[in-house]
C-alpha positions in Angstrom: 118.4 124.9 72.0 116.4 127.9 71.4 112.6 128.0 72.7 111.3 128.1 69.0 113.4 125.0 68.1 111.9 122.7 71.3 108.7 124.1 70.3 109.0 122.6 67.3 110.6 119.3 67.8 107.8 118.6 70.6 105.2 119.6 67.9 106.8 117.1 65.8 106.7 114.7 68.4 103.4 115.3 69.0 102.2 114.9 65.5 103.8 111.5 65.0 102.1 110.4 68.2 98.9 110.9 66.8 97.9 112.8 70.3 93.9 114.1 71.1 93.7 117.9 71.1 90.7 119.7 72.4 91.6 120.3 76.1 92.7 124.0 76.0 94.4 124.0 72.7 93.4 122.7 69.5 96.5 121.4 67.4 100.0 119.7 68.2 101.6 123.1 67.2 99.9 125.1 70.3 99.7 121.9 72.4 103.7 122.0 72.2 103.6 125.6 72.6 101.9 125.6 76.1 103.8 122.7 77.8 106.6 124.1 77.0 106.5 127.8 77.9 104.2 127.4 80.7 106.1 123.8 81.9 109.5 126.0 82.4 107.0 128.8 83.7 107.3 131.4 81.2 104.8 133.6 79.6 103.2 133.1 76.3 104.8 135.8 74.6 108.2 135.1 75.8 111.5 135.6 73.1 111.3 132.6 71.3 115.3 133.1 70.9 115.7 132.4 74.3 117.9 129.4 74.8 116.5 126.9 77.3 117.7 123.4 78.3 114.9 120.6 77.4 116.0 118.3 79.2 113.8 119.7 82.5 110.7 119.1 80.0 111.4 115.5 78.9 108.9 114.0 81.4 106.3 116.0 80.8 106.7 115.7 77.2 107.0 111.6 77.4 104.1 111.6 79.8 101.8 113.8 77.4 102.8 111.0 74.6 103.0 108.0 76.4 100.1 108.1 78.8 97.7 110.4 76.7 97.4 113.1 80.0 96.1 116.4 78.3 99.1 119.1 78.8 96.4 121.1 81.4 96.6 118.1 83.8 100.2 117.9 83.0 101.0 121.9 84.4 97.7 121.7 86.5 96.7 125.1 84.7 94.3 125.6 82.0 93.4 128.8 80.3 90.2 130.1 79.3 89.2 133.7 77.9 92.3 134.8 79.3 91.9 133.6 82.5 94.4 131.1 84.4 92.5 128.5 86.5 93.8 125.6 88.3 92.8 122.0 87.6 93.5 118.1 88.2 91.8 114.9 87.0 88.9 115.8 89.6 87.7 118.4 87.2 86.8 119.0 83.0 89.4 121.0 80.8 87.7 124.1 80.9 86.8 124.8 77.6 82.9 125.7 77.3 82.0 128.3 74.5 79.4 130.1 77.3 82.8 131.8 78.6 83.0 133.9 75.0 79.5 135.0 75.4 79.3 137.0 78.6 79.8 139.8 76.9 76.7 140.1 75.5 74.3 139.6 77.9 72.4 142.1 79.7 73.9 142.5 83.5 72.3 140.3 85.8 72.0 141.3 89.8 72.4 137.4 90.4 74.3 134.4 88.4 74.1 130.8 89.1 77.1 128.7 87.6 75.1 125.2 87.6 77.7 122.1 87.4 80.3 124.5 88.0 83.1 121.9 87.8 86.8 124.2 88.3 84.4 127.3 89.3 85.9 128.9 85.6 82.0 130.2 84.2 81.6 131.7 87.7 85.0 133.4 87.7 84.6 134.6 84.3 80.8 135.9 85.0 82.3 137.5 88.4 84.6 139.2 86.0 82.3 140.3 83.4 79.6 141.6 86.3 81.4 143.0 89.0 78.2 143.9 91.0 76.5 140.4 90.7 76.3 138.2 93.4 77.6 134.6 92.0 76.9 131.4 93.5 78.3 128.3 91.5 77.5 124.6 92.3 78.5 120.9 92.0 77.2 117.5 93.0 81.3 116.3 93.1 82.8 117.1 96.6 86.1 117.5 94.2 84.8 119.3 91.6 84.0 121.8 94.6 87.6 121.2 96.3 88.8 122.0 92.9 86.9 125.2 92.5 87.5 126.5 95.8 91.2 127.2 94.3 90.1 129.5 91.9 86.9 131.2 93.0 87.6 134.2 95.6 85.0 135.1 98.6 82.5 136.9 96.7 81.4 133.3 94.8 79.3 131.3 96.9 80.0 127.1 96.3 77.1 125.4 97.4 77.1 121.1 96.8 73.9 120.2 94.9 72.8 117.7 92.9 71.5 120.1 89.4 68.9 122.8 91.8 68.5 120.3 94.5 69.7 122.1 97.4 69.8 125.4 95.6 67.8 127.9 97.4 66.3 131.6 95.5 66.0 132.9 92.0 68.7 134.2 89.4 68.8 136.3 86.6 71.3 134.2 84.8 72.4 130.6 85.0 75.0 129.4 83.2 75.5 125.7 83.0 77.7 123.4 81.3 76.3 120.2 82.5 77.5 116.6 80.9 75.9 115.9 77.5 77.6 113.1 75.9 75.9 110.5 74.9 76.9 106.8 75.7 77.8 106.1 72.6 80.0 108.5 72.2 81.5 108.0 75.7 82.7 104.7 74.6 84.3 106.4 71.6 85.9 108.7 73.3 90.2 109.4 72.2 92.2 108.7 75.1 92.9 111.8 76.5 89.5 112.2 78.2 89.2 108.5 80.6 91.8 111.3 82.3 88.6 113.2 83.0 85.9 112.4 85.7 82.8 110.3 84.0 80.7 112.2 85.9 81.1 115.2 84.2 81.0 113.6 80.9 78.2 110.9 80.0 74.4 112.1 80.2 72.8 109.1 78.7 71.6 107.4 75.6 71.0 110.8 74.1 73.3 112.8 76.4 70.6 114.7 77.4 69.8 113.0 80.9 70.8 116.3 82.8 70.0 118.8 80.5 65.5 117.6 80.6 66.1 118.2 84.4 67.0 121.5 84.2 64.8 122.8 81.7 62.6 121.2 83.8 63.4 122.6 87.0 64.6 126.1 86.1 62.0 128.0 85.5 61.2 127.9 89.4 65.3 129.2 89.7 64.6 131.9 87.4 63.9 135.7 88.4 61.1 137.1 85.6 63.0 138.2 82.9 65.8 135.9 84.0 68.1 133.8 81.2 69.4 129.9 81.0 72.3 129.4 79.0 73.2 125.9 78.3 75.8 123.7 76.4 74.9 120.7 74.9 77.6 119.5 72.7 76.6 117.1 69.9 73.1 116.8 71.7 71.9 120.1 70.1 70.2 117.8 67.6 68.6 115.4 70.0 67.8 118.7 72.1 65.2 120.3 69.3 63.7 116.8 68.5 63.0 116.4 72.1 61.2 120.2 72.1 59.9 120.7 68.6 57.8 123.8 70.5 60.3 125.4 71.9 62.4 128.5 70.0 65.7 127.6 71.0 68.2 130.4 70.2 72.2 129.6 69.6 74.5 132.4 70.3 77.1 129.6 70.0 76.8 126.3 67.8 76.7 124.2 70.9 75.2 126.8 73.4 71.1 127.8 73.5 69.5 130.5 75.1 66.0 130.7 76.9 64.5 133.3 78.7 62.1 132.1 81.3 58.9 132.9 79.4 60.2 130.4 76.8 61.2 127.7 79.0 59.0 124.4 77.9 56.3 123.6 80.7 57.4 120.0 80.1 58.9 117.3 78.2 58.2 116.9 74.5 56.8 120.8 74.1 
């Protein structure tokens, strides 16, 4: 069997299981694409004329339908901008939309990757600002064991609960804290009870984390310093709760604040 035709018999597979995409890949077609190549350890642009034998793939394939384990969990590898990062149920996918917009931000001297989770915004931030001194943190010991994988020595992982024990001012802090409300949580497909709680639910309006730190960051802030957030399907709840405040959206799901804008307190 050629790698084109597993690739599509898995897809097929897939389809008629009615499987969750959303955790690195967003239809059956890529889903099947990445188990298999990166399951038998080949690159993505491999010769899809290649003949392979599936068999070595079977599990991984009846484990994906059967038990509803995103393929990232499956390979422990997930891909973001690029980037290969190492993961397990102790961590999110990564997946956030603040990874796509490094690019544009002005170069900060110091990043801080709040609720860093696999460490992937802080490698990716490293990446895009090779002079900037990173620190990334977590309140999960293994969200930070996780991390510690894929972040070299110039990251500094520090365990705090949101800027508890977080020490100093930034120019940029990234966050991609949980936002999902608790309804939602309980709507949730299958394939993300794989994925810690913790990381997930943030309350009736899945904002529970997010009013801390636009309470707290403007003291973790340098001057002219920016907070870019996610906030999922929250981004509604988010400008009812701050009718003041001028939130910007460089993503659909993602706002941006400078410090100056930052609301003094709830309900601005």
């Amino acid at each position: 069997m050629t790698l084109q035709e597993l690739i599509g018999k898995t897809e097929k597979r897939f389809k008629a299981a009615r499987l969750h995409y959303g955790h690195g890949t967003e239809n059956a077609r890529d889903e099947a694409a990445f188990l298999v190549l990166r399951g038998l350890g080949l690159p993505f642009d491999a010769d899809l004329r290649r003949a392979v034998a599936p068999g070595k793939l079977e599990s991984l394939i009846r484990r994906r339908i059967e038990q509803r384990i995103p393929a990232a969990y499956l390979l422990r590898e997930a891909w973001l901008d690029g980037q290969c990062f190492y993961v397990d149920e102790r961590v999110i996918v990564p997946r956030s939309h603040i990874a796509f917009l490094l690019k544009d931000l002005p170069s900060p001297r110091t990043v801080l990757d709040l609720c860093t989770g696999s460490g992937c915004l802080a490698v990716l931030a490293a990446r895009a600002f090779p002079r900037a001194r990173i620190t990334a943190s977590d309140v999960s010991a293994d969200a930070l064991a996780v991390a510690r994988k894929n972040v070299g020595k110039r990251i500094r992982l520090v365990r705090s609960y949101l800027f508890e024990k977080l020490e100093g001012r930034f120019d940029l802090i990234l966050t991609n804290p949980p936002y999902v409300p608790t309804a939602s949580m309980k709507r949730l497909p299958g394939e993300y009870g794989w994925e810690p709680a913790l990381a997930l639910g943030a309350g009736r309006d899945g904002l529970d984390a997010v009013h801390r730190i636009l309470e707290q960051a403007r003291r973790h802030l340098s001057s002219k310093g920016i907070l870019l957030c996610e906030v999922g399907e929250a981004r509604r709840a988010l400008e009812k709760a701050y009718p003041r405040v001028r939130f910007a959206w460089p993503a659909e799901s993602v706002f941006r604040l400078e410090r100056g804008e930052l609301p003094a307190q709830r309900g601005e």
